[in-house]
C-alpha positions, 0 to 999 in steps of 0.5 A: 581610340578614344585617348587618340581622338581627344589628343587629336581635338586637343592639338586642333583646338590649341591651333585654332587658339594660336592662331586667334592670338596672333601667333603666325604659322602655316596651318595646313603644315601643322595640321598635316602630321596630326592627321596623318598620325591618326589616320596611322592609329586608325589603321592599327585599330580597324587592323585588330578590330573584333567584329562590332556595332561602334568601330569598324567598317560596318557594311551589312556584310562585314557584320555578318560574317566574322571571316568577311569581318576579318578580311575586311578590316586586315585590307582597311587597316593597311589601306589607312596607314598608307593614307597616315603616311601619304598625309606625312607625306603631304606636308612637302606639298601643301597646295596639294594636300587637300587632295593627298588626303580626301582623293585616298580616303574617298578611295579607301571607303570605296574599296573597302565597301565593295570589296566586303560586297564580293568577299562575302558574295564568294563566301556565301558561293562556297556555302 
């Protein structure tokens, strides 16, 4: 995770330099791919996360209960690929992408939260 992030920081800040040099390119077309490969990667690792104080979705109630835990990030993790590949997917409309990316991802944080709410609502019923 942390190799990820600092490649993608990498790329960023050698795209801020290219651009103050002078070089001329559509910043939102290279940015695009960028982020939709980390939103991939993100994805896989919330997919396979352990139950943890540092990376997850870390609700009061995902971190109460491993089965919650689980359920959870199996459903983040599958919703945070489909935003990597809507942010690929984003790069034929650039005037839009904006909203490719920030109208799924305030989604995304939405339904997970809720929905580790009502998991571990059912789970404690069963109890």
């Amino acid at each position: 995770m942390i190799i990820a992030m600092m490649l993608f920081f990498f790329y960023m800040h050698l795209l801020v330099v290219l651009w103050n040099v002078g070089v001329a390119f559509n910043m939102t077309l290279m940015f695009l791919p960028a982020i939709g490969f980390l939103f991939y990667y993100l994805g896989v690792v919330i997919e396979n996360s352990k139950r943890n104080w540092f990376i997850g979705i870390r609700t009061p109630w995902t971190l109460s209960s491993d089965l919650v835990w689980n359920k959870t990030h199996k459903l983040g993790g599958f919703l945070f690929k489909l935003i990597g590949i809507l942010a690929l997917f984003a790069a034929f409309f650039p005037n839009y992408a904006l909203y490719f990316i920030l109208i799924p991802v305030l989604l995304v944080i939405t339904i997970t939260v809720v929905y580790s709410y009502f998991e571990f609502n059912k789970n404690k019923m069963r109890e």
